[in-house]
ZAMARGU-4260 file (C-alpha; in steps of 0.2 Angstrom, whole numbers, plus 5000, padded with zeros to 4 digits):
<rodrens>
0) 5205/5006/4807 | 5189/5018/4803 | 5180/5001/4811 | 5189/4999/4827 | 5186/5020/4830
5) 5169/5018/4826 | 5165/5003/4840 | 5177/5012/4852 | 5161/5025/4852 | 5150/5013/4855
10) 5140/5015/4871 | 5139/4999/4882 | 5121/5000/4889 | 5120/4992/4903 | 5135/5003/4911
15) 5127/5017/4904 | 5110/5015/4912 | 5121/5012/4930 | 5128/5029/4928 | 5109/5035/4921
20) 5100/5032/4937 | 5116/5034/4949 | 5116/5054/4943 | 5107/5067/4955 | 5089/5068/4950
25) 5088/5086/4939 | 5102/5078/4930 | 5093/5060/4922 | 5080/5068/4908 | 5096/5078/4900
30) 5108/5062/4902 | 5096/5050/4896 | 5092/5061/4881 | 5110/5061/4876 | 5113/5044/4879
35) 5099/5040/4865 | 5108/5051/4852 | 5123/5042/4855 | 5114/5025/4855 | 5107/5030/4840
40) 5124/5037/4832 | 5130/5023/4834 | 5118/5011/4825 | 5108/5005/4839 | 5091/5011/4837
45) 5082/4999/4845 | 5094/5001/4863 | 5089/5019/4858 | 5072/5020/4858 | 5070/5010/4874
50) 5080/5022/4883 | 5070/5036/4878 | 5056/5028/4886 | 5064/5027/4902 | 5053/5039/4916
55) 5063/5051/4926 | 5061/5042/4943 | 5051/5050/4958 | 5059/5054/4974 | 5056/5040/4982
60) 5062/5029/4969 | 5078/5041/4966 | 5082/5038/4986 | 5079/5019/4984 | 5092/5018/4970
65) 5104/5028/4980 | 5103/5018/4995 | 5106/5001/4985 | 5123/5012/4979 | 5126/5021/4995
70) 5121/5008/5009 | 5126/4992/5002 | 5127/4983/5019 | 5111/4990/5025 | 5103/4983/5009
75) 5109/4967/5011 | 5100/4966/5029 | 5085/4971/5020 | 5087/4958/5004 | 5090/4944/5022
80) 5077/4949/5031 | 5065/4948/5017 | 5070/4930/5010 | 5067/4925/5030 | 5052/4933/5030
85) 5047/4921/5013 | 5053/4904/5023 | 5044/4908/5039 | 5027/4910/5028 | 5030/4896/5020
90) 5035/4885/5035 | 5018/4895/5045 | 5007/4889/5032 | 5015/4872/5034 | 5006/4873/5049
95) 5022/4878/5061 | 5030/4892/5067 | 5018/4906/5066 | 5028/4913/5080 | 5041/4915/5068
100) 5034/4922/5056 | 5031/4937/5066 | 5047/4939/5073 | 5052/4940/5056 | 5038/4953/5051
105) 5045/4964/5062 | 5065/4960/5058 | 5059/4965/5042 | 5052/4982/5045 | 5065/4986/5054
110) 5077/4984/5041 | 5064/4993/5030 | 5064/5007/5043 | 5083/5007/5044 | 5086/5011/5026
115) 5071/5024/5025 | 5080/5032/5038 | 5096/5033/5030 | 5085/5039/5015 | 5078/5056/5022
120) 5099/5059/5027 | 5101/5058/5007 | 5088/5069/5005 | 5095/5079/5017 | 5111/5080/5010
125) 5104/5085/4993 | 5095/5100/4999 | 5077/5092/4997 | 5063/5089/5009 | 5061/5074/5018
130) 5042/5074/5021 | 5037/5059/5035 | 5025/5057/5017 | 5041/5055/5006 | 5049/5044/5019
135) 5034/5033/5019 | 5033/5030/5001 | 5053/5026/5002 | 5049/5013/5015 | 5033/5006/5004
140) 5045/5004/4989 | 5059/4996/4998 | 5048/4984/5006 | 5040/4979/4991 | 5056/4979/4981
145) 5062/4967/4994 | 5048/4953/4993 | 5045/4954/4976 | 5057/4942/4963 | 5058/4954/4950
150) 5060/4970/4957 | 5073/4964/4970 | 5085/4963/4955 | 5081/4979/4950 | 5083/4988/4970
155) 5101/4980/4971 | 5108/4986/4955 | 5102/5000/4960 | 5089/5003/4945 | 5070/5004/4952
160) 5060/5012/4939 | 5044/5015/4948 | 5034/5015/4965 | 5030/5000/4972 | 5016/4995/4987
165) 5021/4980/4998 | 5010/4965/4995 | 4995/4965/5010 | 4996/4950/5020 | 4982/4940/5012
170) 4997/4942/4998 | 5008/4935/5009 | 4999/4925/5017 | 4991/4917/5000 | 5003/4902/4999
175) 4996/4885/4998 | 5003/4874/5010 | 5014/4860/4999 | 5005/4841/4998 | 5012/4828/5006
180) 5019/4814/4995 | 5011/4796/4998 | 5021/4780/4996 | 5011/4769/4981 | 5003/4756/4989
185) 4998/4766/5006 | 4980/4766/5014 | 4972/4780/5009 | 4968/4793/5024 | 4948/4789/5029
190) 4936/4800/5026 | 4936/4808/5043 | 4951/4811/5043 | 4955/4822/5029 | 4940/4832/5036
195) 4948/4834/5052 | 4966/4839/5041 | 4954/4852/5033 | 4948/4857/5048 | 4964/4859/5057
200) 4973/4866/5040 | 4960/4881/5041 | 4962/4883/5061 | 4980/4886/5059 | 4977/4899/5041
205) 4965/4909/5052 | 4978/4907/5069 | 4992/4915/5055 | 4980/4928/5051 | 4979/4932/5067
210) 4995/4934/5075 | 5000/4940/5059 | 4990/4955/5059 | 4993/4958/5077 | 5013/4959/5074
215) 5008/4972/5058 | 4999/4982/5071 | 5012/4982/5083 | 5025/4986/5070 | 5014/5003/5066
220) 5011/5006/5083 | 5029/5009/5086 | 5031/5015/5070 | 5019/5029/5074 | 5028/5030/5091
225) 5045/5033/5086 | 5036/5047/5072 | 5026/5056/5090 | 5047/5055/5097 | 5052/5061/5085
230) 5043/5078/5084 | 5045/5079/5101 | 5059/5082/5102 | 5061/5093/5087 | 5048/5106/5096
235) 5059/5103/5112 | 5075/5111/5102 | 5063/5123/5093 | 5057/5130/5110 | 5076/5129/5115
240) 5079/5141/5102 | 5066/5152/5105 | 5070/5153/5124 | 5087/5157/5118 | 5084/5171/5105
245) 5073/5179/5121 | 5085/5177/5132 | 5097/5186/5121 | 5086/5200/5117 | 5081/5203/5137
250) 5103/5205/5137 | 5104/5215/5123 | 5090/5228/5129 | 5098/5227/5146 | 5113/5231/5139
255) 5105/5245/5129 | 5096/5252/5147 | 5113/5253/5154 | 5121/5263/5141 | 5106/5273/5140
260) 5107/5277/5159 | 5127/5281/5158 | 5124/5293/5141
</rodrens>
């Protein structure tokens, strides 16, 4: 019996770490701390001392881990977009579709912008500032959470543990195109022609370079635009209010004038 009691006491880790980084920020050092004594209460000192060297997450990151738990639907557009994204460069780099490829750059920031969006409401909600700076560097994570094998586990359990930087289009672009297979017992291809293949293979990388960089650009300007909107309008309501306050004021000393005049 003493047995059983002591395994009913035995943290299971991985449940413990989804509660870990689900908790609001100020709360993960203390809760990680006391899941290490328990760990290590309960015999598991290796499980503890891995814990302890778990890094209370940035903002960002905290956001990014919220959204994964908050915003499953939105994520999964993301986690779509971005396996898209990878076929359409592939198939680019296969030498068709580079059209494609940029329609499905820009699906995929969108979807990144979406959920950043979603991200400064989260912030909003918690009663912390949502910088244009945070928000960008919830949107670099995302991205790069998204398009990299690894860290896409991670972002939809919901357990990012650090920053990450979207990979730049040579990184996405750095694929090598796969070889053609050839039937034993077929002429090989004459010297002019693989030279004209070579020609034509890096024709078509520096076309994908291109229009690639052209759709980035076009992303950012609009980006950039919807940012310029944005403030716009938020100085619109800030004059709003302040024509408002004055127009009070110019009724509240009118007011005063009058009961002056009557007294």
């Amino acid at each position: 019996m003493p047995e059983q009691k002591h395994l009913s006491i035995v943290p299971d880790v991985e449940e413990e770490l989804d509660r870990l980084y689900a908790l609001p920020l100020e709360e993960f050092t203390k809760a990680r701390n006391d899941l290490a004594r328990r760990l290590t209460k309960a015999g598991r000192a290796d499980a503890a001392g891995e814990v302890k060297k778990l890094v209370k997450p940035s903002v960002p990151v905290w956001t990014a881990n919220q959204l994964a738990r908050r915003e499953p639907g939105e994520l999964r557009a993301l986690l779509r977009s971005a396996e898209e994204l990878r076929k359409a460069q592939e198939r680019a780099l296969g030498g068709k579709g580079v059209s494609d490829l940029q329609e499905r750059l820009v699906e995929q920031r969108r979807a990144v912008r979406a959920l950043a969006r979603l991200g400064r409401d989260i912030l909003a909600d918690e009663g912390r500032p949502a910088s244009d700076a945070i928000v960008e560097r919830i949107a670099k994570t995302l991205d790069a959470a998204a398009l990299d094998d690894g860290a896409r586990f991670q972002l939809r359990a919901g357990r990012l543990t650090e920053e990450l930087e979207p990979p730049g289009f040579e990184a996405l672009a750095g694929l090598t195109p796969a070889r053609s297979t050839r039937r034993t017992g077929a002429p090989k291809p004459k010297s002019d022609d693989a030279a004209e293949a070579r020609r034509r293979l890096q024709a078509a990388k520096r076309e994908l370079r291109t229009r690639t960089r052209e759709a980035v650009e076009a992303e950012r300007k609009a980006e950039r635009a919807e940012t310029t909107a944005a403030e716009a309008r938020s100085t619109a309501r800030a004059a709003r209010k302040r024509s408002d306050d004055a127009e009070r004021m110019l009724s509240e000393a009118q007011a005063a004038l009058r009961k002056a005049r009557r007294s």
